[in-house]
N, C-alpha and C positions, 0 to 999 in steps of 0.2 A: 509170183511163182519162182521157184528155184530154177537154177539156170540149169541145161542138162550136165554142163560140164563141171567134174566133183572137184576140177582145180581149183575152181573159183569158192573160198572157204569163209562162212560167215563166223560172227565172233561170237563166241559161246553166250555170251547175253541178250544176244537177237530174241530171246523173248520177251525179256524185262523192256527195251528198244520198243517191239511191238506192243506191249503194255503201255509204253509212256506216248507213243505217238500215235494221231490218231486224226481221222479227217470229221472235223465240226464245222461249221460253219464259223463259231464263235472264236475259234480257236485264236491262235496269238500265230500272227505271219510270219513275224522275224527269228524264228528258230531253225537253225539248221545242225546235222547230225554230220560230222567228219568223219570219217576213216580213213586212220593211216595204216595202210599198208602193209605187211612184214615183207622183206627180202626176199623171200623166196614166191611168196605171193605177187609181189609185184613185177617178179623178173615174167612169171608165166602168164599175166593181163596183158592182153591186147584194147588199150582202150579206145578203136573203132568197131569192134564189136557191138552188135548189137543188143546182146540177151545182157552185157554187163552195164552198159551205157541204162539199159530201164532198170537195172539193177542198184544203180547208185541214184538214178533217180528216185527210188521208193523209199529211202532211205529222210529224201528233203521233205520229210512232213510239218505241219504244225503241231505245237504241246496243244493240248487241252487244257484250258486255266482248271478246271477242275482238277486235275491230276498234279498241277503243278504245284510245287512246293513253297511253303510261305517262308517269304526270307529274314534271317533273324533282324531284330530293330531293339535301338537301343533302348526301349523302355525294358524290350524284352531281359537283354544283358544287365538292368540292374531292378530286375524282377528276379531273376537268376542270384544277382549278387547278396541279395538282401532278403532272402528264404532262411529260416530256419535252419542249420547246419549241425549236425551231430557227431563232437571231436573223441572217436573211439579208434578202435585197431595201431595203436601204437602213440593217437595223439594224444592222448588223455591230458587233462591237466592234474598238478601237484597239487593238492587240499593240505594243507599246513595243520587243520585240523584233527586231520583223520590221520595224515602224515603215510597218504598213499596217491598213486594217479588213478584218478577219477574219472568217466567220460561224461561230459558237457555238452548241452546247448548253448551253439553259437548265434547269435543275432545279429546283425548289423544294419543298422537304419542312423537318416541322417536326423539332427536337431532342426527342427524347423523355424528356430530363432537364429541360427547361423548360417542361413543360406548364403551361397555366395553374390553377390552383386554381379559376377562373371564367370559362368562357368565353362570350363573347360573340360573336354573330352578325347580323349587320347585311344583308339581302337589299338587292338591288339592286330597290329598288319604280319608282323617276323615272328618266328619260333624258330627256338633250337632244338633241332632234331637228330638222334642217331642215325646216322648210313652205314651204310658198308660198299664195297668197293673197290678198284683196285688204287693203290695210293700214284699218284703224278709226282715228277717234280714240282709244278704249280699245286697240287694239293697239298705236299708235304709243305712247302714254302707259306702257306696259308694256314697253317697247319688244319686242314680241314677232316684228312685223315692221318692215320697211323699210320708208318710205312711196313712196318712189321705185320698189322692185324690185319690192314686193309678197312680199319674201319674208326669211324670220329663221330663228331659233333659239326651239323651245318647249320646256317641260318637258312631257312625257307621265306618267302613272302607268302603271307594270306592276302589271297585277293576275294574270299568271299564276299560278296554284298551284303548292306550293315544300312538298313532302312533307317532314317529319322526323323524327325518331322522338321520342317520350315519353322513352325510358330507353335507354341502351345506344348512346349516338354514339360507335363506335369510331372515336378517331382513330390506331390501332393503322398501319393499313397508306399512311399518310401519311405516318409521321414516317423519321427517318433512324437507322438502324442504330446502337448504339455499345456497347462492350462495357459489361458489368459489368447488375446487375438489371433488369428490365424492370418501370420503376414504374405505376403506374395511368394506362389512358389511355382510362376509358370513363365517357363523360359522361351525366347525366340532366338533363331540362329542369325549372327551377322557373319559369319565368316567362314568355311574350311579349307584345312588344307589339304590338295591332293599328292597323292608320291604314287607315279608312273615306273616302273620296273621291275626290280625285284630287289632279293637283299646285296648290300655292297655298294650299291651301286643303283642312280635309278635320275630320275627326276622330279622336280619338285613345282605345281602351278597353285596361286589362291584363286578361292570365287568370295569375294564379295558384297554385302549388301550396302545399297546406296544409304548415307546417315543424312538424314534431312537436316535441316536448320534447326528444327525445334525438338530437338533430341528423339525424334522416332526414327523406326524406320521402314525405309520404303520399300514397293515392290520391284523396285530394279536391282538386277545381279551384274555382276562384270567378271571376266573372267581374266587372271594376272599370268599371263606365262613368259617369264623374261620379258624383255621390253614392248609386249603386248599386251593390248588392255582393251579387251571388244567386250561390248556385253551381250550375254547369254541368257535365254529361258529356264524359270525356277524349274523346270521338270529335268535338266541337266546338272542342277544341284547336287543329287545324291546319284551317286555311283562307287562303284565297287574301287574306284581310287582314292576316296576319302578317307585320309586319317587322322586328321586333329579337327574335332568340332569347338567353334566357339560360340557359346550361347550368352545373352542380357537377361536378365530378369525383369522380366514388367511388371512396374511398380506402382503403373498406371493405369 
């Protein structure tokens, strides 16, 4: 229930909020909902109160796996990559024939005789984004903004989570057709790297997979953070820190 007192102001999406949270049994424990504050709201919270103290308690619910959203994975991103694409509204190509721009079906799939022996995967973690704002001396000196407009170009960090598998990255139903044997095209990860901060600036840890003697590898991970080197459980693998995957091809 709402509290009797009207200072106390919930945030205009409290319903989408009560929509997404929800008491299940099944639910996922580790979710918690923050609110920060505004100024004016915070100065008028007394947090020994009682009506708000149960107030922010109702707030700590669990998600419903149901309702929770599926996180993108990189099959997904080169399912995306590799759809059909249609280059119209300005892209068109030039037809030397007809000797006009044309709009086109794009394609893009890999040859499945030129897999790589080592692949590499690079997420998209930074973007540069227009702001506005008012300009700093440290803004202006970076030049991040205008000091005129008050407005530029920043780099952000993406830290969304980017699901992928351990073992088994088929890149099978990607590539392009071509007669004669179908060589190996399922990959296992031995290595990523993680980047902790944001753009500018940040940190950098590997996790590693253990390389056996006999050229496999094994299910031990270690995790590399400057001159430490402890090992870690594969379920700490994928996180929303990872940005360079490196996969092997099994050829075996």
């Amino acid at each position: 229930a709402l509290p009797a007192d009207r200072s106390v102001r919930l945030p205009d999406h409290l319903k989408t909020c009560r929509r997404l949270l929800g008491h299940r049994e099944d639910a996922l424990p580790d979710l918690q909902l923050c609110v920060d504050w505004l100024g004016e709201q915070r100065a008028s919270l007394d947090p020994r109160r009682s009506d708000l103290q149960a107030l922010l308690a109702s707030l700590d619910l669990p998600l419903s796996p149901s309702l929770s959203p599926s996180p993108m994975s990189v099959a997904g991103c080169l399912r995306a990559h590799t759809q059909c694409e249609v280059l119209d509204g300005g892209n068109e190509l030039f037809c030397g024939g007809c000797g006009a721009h044309r709009a086109v079906h794009k394609l893009v799939s890999f040859h499945q005789d030129y897999l790589p022996k080592v692949l590499i995967v690079i997420l998209k973690r930074f973007e540069r984004r227009r702001v506005r704002g008012r300009a700093g001396p440290l803004n202006s000196l970076y030049g991040l903004l205008d000091p005129s407009s008050g407005s530029g170009m920043r780099t952000e960090k993406i830290d969304d989570l980017i699901d992928f598998p351990l073992d088994g990255l088929d890149l099978g139903p990607f590539c392009h057709p071509s007669p004669g044997p179908v060589p190996p095209q399922l990959y296992d990860l031995f290595a990523v790297c993680n980047h902790f901060g944001r753009a500018g600036f940040g940190h950098y840890t590997a996790i590693c997979r253990a390389w056996q003697p006999d050229d496999t590898l094994g299910d031990e991970w270690i995790h590399y953070d400057d001159e430490q080197a402890l090992p870690v459980k594969s379920c700490h693998v994928v996180s929303s820190a990872a940005y360079i995957l490196f996969y092997r091809r099994r050829d075996r």
